[in-house]
C-alpha positions as CSV (number, residue, x, y, z in Angstrom):
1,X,400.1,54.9,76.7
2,X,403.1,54.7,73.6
3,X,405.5,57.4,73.7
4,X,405.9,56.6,69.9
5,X,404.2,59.9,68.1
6,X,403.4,60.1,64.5
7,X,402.8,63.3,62.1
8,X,400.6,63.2,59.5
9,X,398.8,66.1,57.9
10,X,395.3,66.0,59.2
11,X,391.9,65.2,57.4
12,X,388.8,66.2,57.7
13,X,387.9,63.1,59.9
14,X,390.2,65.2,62.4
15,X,387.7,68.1,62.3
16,X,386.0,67.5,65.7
17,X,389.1,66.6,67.5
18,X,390.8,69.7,66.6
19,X,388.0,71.7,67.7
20,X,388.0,69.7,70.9
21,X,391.9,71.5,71.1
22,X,391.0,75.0,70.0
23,X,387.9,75.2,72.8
24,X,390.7,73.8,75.1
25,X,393.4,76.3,74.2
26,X,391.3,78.9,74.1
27,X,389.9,78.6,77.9
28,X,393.3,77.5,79.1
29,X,395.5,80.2,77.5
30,X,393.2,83.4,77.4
31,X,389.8,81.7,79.5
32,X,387.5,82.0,76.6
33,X,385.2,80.1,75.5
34,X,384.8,80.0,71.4
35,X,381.4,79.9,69.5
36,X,381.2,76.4,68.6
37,X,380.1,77.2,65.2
38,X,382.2,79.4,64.2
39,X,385.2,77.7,65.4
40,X,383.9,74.4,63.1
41,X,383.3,77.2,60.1
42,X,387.0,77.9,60.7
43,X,388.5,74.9,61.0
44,X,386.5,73.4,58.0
45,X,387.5,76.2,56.2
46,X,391.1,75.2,56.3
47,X,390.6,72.2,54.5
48,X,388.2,73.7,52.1
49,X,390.4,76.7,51.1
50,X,394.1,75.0,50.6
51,X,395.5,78.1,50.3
52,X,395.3,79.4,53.8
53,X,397.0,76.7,55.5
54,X,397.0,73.0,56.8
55,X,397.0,71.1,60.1
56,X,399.1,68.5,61.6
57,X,397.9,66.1,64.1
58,X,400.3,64.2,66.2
59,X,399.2,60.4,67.1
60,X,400.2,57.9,69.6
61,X,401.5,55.1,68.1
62,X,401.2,51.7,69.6
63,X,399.8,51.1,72.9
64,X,401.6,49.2,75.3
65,X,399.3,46.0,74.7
66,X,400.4,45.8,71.2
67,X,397.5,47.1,69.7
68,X,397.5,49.9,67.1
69,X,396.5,53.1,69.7
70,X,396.6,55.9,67.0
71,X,394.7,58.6,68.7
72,X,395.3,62.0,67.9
73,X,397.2,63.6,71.2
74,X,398.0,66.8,69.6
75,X,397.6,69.2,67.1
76,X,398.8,72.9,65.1
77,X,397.7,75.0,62.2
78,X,400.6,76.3,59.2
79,X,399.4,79.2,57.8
80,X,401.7,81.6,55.3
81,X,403.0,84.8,55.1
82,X,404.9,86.1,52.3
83,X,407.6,88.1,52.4
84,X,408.5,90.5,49.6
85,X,411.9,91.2,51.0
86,X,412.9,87.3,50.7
87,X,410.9,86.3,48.3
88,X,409.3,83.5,49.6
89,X,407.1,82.8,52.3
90,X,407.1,82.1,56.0
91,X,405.3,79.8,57.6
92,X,403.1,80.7,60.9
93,X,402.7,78.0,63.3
94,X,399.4,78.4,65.0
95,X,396.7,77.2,67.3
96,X,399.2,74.8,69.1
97,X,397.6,72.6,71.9
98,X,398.6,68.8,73.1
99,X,396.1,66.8,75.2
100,X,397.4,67.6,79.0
101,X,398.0,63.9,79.3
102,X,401.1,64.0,77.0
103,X,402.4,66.9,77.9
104,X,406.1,66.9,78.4
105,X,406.2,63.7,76.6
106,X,407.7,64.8,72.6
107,X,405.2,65.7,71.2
108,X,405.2,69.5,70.7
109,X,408.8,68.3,69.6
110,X,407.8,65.7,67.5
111,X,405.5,68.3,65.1
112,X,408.0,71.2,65.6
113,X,410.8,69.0,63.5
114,X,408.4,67.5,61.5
115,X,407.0,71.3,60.3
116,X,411.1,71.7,60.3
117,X,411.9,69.1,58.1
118,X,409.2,69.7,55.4
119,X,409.6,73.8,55.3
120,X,413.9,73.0,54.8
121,X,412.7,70.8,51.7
122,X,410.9,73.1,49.9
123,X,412.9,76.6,48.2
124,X,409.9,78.6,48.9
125,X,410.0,78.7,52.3
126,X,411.7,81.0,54.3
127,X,411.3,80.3,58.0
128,X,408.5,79.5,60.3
129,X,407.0,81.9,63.1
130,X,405.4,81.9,66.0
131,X,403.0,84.1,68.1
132,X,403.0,83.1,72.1
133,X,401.4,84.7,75.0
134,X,403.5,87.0,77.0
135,X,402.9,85.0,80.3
136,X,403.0,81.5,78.9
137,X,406.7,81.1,80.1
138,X,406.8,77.0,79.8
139,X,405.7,77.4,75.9
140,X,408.4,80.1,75.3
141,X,411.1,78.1,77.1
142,X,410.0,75.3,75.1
143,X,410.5,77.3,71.6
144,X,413.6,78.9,72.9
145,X,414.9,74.9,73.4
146,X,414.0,74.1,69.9
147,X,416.3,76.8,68.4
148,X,413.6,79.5,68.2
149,X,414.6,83.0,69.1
150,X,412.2,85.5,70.2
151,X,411.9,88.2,67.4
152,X,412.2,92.0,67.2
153,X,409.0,92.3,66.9
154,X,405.8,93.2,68.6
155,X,402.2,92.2,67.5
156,X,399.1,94.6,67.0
157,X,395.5,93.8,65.9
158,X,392.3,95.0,65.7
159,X,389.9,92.2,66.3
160,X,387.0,92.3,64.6
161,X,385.2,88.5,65.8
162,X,386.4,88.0,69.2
């Protein structure tokens, strides 16, 4: 395995691998287990319906016998938020999940800046936020590292699906 990661906005020939990811986070993080459907309604969605968001996928990059490797290792949703009182809007990273075997390798890092780099190019964008769970202390030290700072604020819902 390459430590070299690429970003690239993902297509809809990422569909499967990102619902691989989301049935993954979902048991690790909360130990759920998503309808399968209605995850791939969701995710599909997304690239149907540009206006509620995009994903990135991170990809290896060249294996270490030279040939092209290019799997996707790791992946996260944008999805926007506007903000009346800056006039613009702020970009929510979400479903977050890299492949446990490049974990602590860059790549969380590698889409963080990436997501960085293109929301700092464009005027009407205002930040990006995060939601973490409380007990997930790696992911929040790993945020807090990157220059993220935990918020004044708490998050309700009401959940209607899950």
């Amino acid at each position: 395995m390459s430590n070299e990661i690429r970003i690239r906005e993902a297509t809809t020939s990422d569909i499967d691998r990102i619902a691989e990811f989301q049935q993954a986070l979902a048991q690790e993080s909360e130990g759920k287990t998503l309808n399968p459907g209605l995850l791939l309604q969701g995710i599909q969605e997304i690239f149907q319906a540009q206006g509620k968001g995009f994903y990135l996928v991170a990809e290896s990059g060249v294996a270490e016998s030279g040939n092209a490797d290019n799997q996707v290792v790791g992946s996260l949703l944008i999805t926007y938020e506007w903000s009346d009182w800056r006039n613009a809007t702020f970009w929510w990273i979400q479903s977050v999940y890299v492949d446990s075997q490049w974990r602590r390798r860059g790549v969380y890092r590698a889409l963080h800046n990436y997501v960085l780099g293109i929301a700092r190019a464009r005027d009407d964008i205002c930040g990006i936020r995060l939601y973490v769970e409380r007990n997930n202390t790696v992911a929040q030290q790993t945020y807090a590292d990157l220059g993220m700072s935990q918020s004044h604020y708490d998050l309700y819902e009401i959940d209607f699906v899950l």
